[in-house]
C-alpha positions in Angstrom: 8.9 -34.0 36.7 11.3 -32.8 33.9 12.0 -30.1 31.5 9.5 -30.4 28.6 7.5 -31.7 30.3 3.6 -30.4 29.4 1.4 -29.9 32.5 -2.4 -29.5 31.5 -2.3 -30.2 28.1 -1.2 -25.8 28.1 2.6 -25.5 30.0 5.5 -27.0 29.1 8.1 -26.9 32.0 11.2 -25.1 31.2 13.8 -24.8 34.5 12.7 -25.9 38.1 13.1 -22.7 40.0 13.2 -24.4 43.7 11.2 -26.5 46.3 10.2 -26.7 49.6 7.7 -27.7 52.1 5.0 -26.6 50.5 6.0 -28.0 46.9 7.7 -27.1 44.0 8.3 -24.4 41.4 8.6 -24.3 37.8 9.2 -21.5 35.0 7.1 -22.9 32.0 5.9 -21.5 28.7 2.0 -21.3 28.3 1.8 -23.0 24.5 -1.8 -20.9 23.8 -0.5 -17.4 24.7 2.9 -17.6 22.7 4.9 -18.8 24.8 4.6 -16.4 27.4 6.9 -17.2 30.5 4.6 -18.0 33.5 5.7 -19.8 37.0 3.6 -23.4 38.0 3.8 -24.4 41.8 2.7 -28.3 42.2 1.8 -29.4 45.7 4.5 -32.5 47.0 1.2 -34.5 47.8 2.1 -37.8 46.6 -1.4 -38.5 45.8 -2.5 -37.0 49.5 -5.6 -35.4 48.9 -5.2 -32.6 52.2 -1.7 -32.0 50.1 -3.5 -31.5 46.8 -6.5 -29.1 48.4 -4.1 -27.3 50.0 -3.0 -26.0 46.7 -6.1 -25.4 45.4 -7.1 -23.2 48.0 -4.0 -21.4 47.2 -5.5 -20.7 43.9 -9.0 -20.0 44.7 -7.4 -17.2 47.6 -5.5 -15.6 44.9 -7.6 -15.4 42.0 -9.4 -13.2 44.3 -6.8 -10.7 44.1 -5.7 -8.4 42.0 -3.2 -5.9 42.2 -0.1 -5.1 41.0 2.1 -5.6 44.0 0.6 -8.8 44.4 1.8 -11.8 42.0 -0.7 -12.8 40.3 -2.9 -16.4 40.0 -3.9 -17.0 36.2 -5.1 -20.5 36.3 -5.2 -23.9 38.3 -4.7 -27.2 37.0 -4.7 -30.6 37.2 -2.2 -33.3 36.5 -2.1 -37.1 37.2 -3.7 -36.1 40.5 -1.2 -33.1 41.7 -2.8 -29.6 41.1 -0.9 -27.0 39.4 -1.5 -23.2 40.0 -0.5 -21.0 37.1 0.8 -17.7 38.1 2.5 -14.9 37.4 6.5 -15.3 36.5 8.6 -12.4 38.0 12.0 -12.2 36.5 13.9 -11.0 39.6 15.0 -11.7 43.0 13.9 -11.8 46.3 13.7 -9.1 49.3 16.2 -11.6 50.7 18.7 -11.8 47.9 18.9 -8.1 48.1 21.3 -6.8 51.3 20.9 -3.6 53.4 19.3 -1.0 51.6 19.0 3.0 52.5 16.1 3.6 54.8 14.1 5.5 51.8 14.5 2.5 49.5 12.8 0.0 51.8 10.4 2.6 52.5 9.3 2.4 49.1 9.4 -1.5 48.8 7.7 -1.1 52.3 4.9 1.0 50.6 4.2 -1.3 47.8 4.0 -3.8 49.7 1.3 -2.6 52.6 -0.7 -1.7 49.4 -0.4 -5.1 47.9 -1.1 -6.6 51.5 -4.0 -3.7 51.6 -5.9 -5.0 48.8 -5.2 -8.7 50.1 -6.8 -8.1 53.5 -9.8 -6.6 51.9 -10.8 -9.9 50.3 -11.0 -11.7 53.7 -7.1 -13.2 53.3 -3.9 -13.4 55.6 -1.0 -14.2 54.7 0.8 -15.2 57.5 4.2 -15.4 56.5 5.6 -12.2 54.7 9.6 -12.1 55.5 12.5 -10.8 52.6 12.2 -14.7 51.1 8.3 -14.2 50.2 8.4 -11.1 48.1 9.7 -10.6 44.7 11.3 -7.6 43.5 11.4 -7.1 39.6 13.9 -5.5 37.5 12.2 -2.5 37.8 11.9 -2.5 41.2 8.5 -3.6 41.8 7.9 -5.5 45.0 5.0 -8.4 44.7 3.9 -10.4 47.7 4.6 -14.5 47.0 4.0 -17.4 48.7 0.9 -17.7 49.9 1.1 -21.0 50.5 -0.2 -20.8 54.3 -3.2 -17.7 53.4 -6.3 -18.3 54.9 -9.4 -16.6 54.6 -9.8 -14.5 57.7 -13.1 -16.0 59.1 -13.1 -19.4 57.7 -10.4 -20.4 60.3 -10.5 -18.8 63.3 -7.9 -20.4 65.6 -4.5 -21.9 65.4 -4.0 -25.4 64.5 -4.6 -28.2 67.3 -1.1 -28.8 67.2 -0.2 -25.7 69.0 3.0 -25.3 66.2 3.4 -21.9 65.5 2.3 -20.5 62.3 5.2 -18.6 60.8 8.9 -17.4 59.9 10.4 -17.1 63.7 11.8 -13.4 63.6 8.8 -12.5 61.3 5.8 -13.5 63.1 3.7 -11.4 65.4 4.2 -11.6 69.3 0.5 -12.5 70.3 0.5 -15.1 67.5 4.0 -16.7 69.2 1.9 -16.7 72.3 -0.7 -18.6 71.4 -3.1 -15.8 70.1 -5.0 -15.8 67.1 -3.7 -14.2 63.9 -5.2 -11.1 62.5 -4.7 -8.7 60.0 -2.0 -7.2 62.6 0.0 -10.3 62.6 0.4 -9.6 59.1 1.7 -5.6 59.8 3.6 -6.9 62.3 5.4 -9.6 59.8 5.5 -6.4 57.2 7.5 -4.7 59.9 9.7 -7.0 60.7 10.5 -7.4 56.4 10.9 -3.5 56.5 13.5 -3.8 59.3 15.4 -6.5 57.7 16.1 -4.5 54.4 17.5 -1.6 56.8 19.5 -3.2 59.7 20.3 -6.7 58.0 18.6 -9.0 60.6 15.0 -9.4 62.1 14.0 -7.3 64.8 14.9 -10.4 67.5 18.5 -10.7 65.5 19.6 -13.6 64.8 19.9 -17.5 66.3 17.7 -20.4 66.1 14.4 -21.1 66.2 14.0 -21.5 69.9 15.7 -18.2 70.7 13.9 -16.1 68.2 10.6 -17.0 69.1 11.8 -16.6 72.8 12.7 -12.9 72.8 9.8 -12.4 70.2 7.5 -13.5 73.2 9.2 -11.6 75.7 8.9 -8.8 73.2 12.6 -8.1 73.3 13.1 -6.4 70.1 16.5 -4.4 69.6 17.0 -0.9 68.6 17.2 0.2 64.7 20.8 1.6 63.9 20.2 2.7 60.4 16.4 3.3 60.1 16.5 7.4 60.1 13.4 8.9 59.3 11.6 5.2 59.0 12.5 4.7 63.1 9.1 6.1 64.2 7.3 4.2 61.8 9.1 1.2 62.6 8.1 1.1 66.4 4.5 1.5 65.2 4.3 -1.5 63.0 6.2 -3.5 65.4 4.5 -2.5 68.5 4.0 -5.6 71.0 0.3 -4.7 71.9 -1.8 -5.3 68.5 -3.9 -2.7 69.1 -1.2 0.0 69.3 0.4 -1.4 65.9 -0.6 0.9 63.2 -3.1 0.3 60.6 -2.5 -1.2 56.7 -4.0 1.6 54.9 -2.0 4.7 57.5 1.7 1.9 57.0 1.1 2.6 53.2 0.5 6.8 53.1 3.1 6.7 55.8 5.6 4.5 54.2 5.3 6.4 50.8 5.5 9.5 52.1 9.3 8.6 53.7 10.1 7.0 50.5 9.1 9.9 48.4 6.5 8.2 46.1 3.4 10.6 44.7 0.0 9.8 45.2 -1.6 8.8 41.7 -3.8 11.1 40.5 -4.8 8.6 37.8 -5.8 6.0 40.6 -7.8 8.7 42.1 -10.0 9.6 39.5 -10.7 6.0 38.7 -12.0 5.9 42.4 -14.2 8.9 41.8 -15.7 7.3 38.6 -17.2 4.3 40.7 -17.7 6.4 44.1 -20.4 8.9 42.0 -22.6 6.9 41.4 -25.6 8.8 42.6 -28.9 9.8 40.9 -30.7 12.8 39.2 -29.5 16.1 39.8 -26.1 15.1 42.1 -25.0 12.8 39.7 -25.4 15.2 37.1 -24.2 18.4 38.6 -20.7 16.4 40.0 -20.2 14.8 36.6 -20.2 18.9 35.4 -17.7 19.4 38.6 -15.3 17.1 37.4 -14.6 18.4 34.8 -14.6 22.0 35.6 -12.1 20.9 38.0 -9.9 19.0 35.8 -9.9 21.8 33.3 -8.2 24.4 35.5 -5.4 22.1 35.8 -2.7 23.9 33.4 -2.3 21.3 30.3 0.5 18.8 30.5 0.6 19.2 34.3 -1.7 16.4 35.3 1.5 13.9 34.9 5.3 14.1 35.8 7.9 12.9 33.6 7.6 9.6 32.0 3.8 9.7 33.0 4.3 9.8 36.4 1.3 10.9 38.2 1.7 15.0 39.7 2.6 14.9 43.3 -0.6 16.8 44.0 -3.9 15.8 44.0 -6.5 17.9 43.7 -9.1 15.6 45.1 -8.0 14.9 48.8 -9.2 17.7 50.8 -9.0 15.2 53.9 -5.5 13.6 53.7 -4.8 11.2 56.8 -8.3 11.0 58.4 -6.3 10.3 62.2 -5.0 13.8 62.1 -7.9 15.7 60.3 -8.9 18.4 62.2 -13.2 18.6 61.8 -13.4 22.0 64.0 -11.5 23.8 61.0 -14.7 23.1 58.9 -15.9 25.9 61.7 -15.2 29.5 60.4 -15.9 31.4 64.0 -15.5 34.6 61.6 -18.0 34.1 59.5 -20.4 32.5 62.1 -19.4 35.8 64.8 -22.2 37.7 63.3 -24.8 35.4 64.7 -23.3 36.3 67.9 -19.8 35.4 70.2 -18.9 31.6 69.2 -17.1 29.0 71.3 -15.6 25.7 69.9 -15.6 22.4 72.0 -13.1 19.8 70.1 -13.3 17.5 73.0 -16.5 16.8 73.2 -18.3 13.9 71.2 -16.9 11.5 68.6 -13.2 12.2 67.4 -14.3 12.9 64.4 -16.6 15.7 64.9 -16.6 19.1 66.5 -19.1 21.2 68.6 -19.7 25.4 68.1 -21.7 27.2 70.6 -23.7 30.8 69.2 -24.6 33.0 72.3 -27.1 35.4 71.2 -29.2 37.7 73.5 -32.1 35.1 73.7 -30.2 32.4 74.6 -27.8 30.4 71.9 -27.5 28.0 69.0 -25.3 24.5 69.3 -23.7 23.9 65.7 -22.6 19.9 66.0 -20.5 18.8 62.5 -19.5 15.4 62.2 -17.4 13.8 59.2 -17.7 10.4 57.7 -17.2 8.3 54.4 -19.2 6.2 52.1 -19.1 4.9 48.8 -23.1 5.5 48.5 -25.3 8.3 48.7 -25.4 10.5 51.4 -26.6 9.9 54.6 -29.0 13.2 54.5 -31.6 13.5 51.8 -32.7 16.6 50.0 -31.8 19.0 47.3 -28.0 19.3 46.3 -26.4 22.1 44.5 -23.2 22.8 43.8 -20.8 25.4 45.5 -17.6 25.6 44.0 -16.3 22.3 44.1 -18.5 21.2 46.8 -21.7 19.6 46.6 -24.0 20.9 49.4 -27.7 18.5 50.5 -30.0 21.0 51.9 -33.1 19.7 53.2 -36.4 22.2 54.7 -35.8 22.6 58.4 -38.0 22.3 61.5 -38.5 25.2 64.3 -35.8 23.4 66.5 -33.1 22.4 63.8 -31.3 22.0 60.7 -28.9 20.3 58.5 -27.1 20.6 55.5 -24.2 18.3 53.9 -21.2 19.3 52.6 -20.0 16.6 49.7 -16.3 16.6 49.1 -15.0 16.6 45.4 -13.9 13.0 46.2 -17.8 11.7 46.4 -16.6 9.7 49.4 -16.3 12.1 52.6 -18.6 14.2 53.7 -19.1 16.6 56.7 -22.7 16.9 58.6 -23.7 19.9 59.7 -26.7 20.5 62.4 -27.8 23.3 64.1 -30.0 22.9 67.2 -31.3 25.9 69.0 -32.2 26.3 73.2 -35.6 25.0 74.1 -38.2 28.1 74.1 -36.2 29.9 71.3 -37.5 31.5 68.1 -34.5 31.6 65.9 -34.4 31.0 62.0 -31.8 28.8 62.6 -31.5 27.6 58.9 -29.5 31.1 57.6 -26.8 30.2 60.4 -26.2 26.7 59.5 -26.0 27.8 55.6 -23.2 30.3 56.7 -21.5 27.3 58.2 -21.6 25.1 55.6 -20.9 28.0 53.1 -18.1 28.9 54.6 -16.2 25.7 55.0 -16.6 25.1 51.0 -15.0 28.9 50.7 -12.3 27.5 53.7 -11.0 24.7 51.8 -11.2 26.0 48.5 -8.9 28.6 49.1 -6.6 26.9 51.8 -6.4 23.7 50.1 -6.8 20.7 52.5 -8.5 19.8 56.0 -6.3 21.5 58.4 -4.6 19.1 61.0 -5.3 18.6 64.8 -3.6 20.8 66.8 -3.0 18.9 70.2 -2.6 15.4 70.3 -4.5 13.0 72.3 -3.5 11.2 75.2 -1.2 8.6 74.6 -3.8 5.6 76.7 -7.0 7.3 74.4 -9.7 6.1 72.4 -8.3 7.8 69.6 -5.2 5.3 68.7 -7.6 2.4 68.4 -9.7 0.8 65.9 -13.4 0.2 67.0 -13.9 -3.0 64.3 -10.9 -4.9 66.9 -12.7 -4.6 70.2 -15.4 -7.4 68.7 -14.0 -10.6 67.2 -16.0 -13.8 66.0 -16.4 -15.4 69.2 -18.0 -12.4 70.6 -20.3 -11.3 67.8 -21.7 -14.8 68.0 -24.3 -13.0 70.7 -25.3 -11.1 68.0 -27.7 -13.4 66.1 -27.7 -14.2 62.6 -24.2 -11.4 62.3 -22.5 -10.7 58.9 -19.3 -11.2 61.0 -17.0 -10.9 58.2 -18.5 -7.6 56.2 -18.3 -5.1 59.0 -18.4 -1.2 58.3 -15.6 0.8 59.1 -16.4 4.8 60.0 -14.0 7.2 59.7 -10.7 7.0 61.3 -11.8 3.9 62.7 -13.1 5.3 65.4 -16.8 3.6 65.1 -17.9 -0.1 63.4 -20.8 -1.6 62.8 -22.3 -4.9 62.0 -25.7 -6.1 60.2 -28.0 -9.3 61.1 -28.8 -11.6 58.2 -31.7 -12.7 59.3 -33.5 -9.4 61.4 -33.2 -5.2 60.6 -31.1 -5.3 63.7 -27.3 -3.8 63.8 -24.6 -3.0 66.3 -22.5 0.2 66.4 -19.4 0.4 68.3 -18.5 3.9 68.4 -15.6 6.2 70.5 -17.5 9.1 72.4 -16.4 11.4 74.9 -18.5 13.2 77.2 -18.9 14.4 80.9 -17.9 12.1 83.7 -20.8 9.6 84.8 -23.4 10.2 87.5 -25.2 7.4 89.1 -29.0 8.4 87.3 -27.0 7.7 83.9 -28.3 3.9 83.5 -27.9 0.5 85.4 -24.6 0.4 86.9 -22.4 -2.9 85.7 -18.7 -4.0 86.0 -17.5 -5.6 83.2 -14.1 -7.1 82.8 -13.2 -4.7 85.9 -14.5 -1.6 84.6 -17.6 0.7 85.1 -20.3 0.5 82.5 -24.0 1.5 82.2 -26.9 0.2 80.3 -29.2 3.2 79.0 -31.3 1.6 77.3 -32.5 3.6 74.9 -31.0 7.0 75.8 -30.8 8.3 72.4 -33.9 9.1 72.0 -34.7 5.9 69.9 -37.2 3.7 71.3 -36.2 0.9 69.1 -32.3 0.9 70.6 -30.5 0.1 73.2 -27.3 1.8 74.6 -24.2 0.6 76.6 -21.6 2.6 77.3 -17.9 0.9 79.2 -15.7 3.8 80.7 -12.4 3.5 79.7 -10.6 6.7 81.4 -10.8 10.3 82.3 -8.5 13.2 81.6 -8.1 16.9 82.2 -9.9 19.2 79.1 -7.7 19.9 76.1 -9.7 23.5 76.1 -7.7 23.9 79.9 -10.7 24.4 81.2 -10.6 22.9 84.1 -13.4 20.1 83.5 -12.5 16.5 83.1 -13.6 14.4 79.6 -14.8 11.0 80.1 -14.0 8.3 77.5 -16.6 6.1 76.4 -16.6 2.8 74.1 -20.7 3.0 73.0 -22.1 -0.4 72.3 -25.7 0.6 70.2 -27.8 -1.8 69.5 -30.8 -0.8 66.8 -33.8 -2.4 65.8 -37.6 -1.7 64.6 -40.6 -1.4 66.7 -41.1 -5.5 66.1 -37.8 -6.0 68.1 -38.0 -6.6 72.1 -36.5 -3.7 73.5 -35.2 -6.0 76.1 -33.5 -8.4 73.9 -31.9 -5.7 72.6 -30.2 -4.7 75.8 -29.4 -8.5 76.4 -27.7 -8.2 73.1 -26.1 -5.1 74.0 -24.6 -6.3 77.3 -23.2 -9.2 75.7 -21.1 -7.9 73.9 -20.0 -5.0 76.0 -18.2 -7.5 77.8 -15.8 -8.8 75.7 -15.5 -5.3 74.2 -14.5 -4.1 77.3 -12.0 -7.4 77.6 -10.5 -6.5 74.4 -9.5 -2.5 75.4 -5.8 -2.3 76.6 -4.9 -2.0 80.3 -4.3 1.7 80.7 
């Protein structure tokens, strides 16, 4: 190939920009579009036909993408055999070209980045090779994610090559991927990490030294100590944590990241999100379209952007900031809710992202249960919604024994459940208590601004620091028949998961629960990878479901009050009444087992 030369009838090359192993690339002019300066990568295949598809699954996984710290695929073409992809051309250097930097600064590229890398993981796609070399920084000082030239889609290869090579930058790549593991969307945090800790210390987190060495100590996990990382040192140890299922999470490394490196939240991004997360019917749609823009109109004018249009580093939308460290029992005003009689909160009891109230009254009591979850589609609870300040609140009638309401966040995406239950035998209007609940958490957060955070912090071996959607990967959802393997449903915080059969009405949950220690009536005993599990069958109370819950450890109360909390991971599997209750279970026990497998040794 040469200068002037025209690829596709459209490009004409203009200066080779450099080569490699996985072929070479060009700075060309696209002759339709002015001339515009765009960058052409052409596979070294030599008229080998794995060579040339290689590329043009490069292309296909990046047209997928879109975002802007992501360099972009406009086109793929073909020429004398070699395929061409046309991409973005970013006038600038790489993370590698640009030295030590202070530990805010590569916060900032680090931020961009896990947003870019974010938005990548959410089409199905890996990279598998971010280091300093592989991302672009432009004169502005806009970091973009390059060379994908290894990117798979997540479940269209599931294990390492026959080979056995290592798939990678040695110093960059994940531990479990070095030791033969698969690699996962952590792989790529971990490789994130490890780009992050170059820009501040000036060498990977296994130093320096050849191949051999590096991958070595990565195995062994013998990572040094940051000298220059400050405030980013904490972060650090999370993204490069041995154990996958300790390393923090894309979405958490971005807030985290920006929040070190001092970039606002856009305001602007966030009310394009609300625009396509309100899209409900009839009077909700109707009465939040009105919110919005009572909201938006008490902002004082020219406040809404910084200088330059910047975006305002406050957003009025997120009532629920990081959803790890919202707190659910502040939604619980015991003040207001005193008058039904003396209230007592259990925040250990349950999923972690809900909280329990107990009303004692003279009869006997009330048990107020909220939990908190997102969605992008209508609320789980039907009814009638009306607007309390900026709150959107689904009432529905109630029954003698209980009732709910749902408190709608001004997001449209989180929302808080609220059910009151009263004691068997009693004769309360419970529906005036669980109003005064639901009332008063609007009231709460209106006037104190966000969701307050937890205060006590887990134990450092719970439930709580993992991520329910890792415990099941696509060798054990095969026991699942006819799963959507790849289009699982994240809960909130991460703390449940579920997964939908193609070809029945049946699903899985795998949820986080704590509760009281087992007793021997609570189901069939089983062992499973070593610990105690039970099958309930279909404890729940649904007749079409079957429940197994693995114990994964015990500690002392958080309320100090002397009683122990038992962790459970829930495997629930649900059907209709045409499913075989028994398959069910057989489905169920399945794939507690490699659930169980997959928790961390505590």
């Amino acid at each position: 190939m040469r200068a002037g030369q025209v690829v596709g009838d459209r490009y004409r090359l203009e200066e080779r920009l450099g080569s490699g192993s996985q072929g070479q690339v060009w700075r060309a002019a696209d002759l339709r579009l002015r001339e515009r300066s765009v960058a052409l990568k052409r596979a070294l295949s030599g008229g080998d036909a794995a060579a040339a598809a290689k590329v043009r699954r490069e292309a296909e996984v990046l047209a997928s993408v879109n975002h802007p710290n992501v360099v972009t695929v406009f086109d793929a073409v073909e020429e004398d055999g070699d395929w061409w992809i046309v991409m973005e051309y970013v006038d600038g250097r790489t993370l590698a070209d640009a030295g030590t930097v202070p530990a805010e600064e590569a916060a900032r590229y680090g931020a961009q980045l896990a947003g870019g890398l974010e938005a990548v993981h959410a089409k199905g796609i890996l990279h598998r090779d971010i280091k300093p070399a592989n991302v672009m920084v432009t004169g502005q000082g806009h970091a973009k994610l390059a060379d994908f030239g290894i990117a798979r889609q997540v479940h269209a290869e599931p294990t390492l090559t026959g080979t056995g090579a290592v798939t990678g930058t040695p110093g960059y790549v994940a531990p479990e991927v070095v030791r033969g593991g698969k690699f996962t969307p952590a792989a790529d945090v971990f490789s994130l990490g490890a780009t992050i800790f170059h820009l501040v210390e000036g060498t990977t987190p296994f130093g320096e030294g050849n191949a051999h060495s590096l991958l070595w100590r990565t195995a062994q996990g013998d990572r040094i100590e940051p000298k220059r990382a400050g405030a980013l040192a904490p972060l650090l140890d999370r993204l490069l944590a041995t154990d996958p299922k300790r390393r923090v999470k894309i979405a958490e490394a971005r807030v985290e990241l920006g929040r070190i490196g001092g970039e606002a939240v856009s305001v602007t991004a966030r009310r394009a999100r609300l625009r396509r997360s309100w899209i409900w019917s009839g009077v909700a749609a109707a009465a939040l379209v009105l919110l919005a823009a009572a909201v938006w109109n008490v902002l004082p004018e020219g406040e809404d952007q910084g200088p330059q249009g910047e975006a305002a580093e406050l957003d009025p939308w997120d009532f629920i900031g990081d959803p790890t460290t919202a707190d659910p029992c502040a939604l619980f005003d015991e003040e207001a809710l005193s008058v039904y009689g003396p209230t007592e909160i259990d925040a250990d009891n349950g999923s972690f992202e809900s909280c329990d109230l107990r009303i004692e009254n003279d009869t006997g009591g009330v048990d107020l249960n909220l939990y908190l979850y997102k969605t992008n589609g209508d609320p789980l609870q039907g009814g009638e919604t009306t607007m309390h300040g900026e709150f959107g609140i689904v009432s529905s009638e109630g029954i003698h024994t209980e009732c709910k309401r749902t408190l709608i966040f001004p997001d449209g995406e989180h929302f808080a459940e609220m059910i009151a239950e009263q004691d068997p035998g009693e004769d309360t209007d419970i529906c005036p208590i669980i109003d005064t609940a639901v009332n008063a958490a609007a009231d709460s957060l209106t006037e104190g601004g966000p969701l307050a955070r937890r205060e006590h912090e887990e134990e450092p071996e719970s439930l709580f620091y993992l991520d329910a959607c890792d415990l099941l990967d696509d060798e054990a959802l095969e026991h699942f028949p006819g799963v959507a393997a790849d289009d699982p449903l994240e809960g909130f915080g991460g703390w449940t998961c579920q997964w939908t059969s193609t070809t029945s009405a049946m699903h899985v949950r795998v949820l986080f629960d704590r509760d009281d220690p087992p007793e021997a009536d609570d189901g069939e005993r089983l062992t499973l990878d070593g610990r105690v599990a039970y099958n309930e069958g279909d404890h729940w109370g649904e007749d079409e479901s079957c429940l197994v819950s693995v114990i994964y450890g015990q500690h002392a109360s958080a309320e100090q009050d002397g009683t122990i909390v038992a962790e459970y991971v829930r495997i629930w599997v649900r059907g209709t009444e045409d499913d075989d209750p028994d398959q069910m279970c057989d489905i169920a026990v399945a794939l507690a087992g490699p659930a169980a497998e997959a928790l961390p040794d505590e």
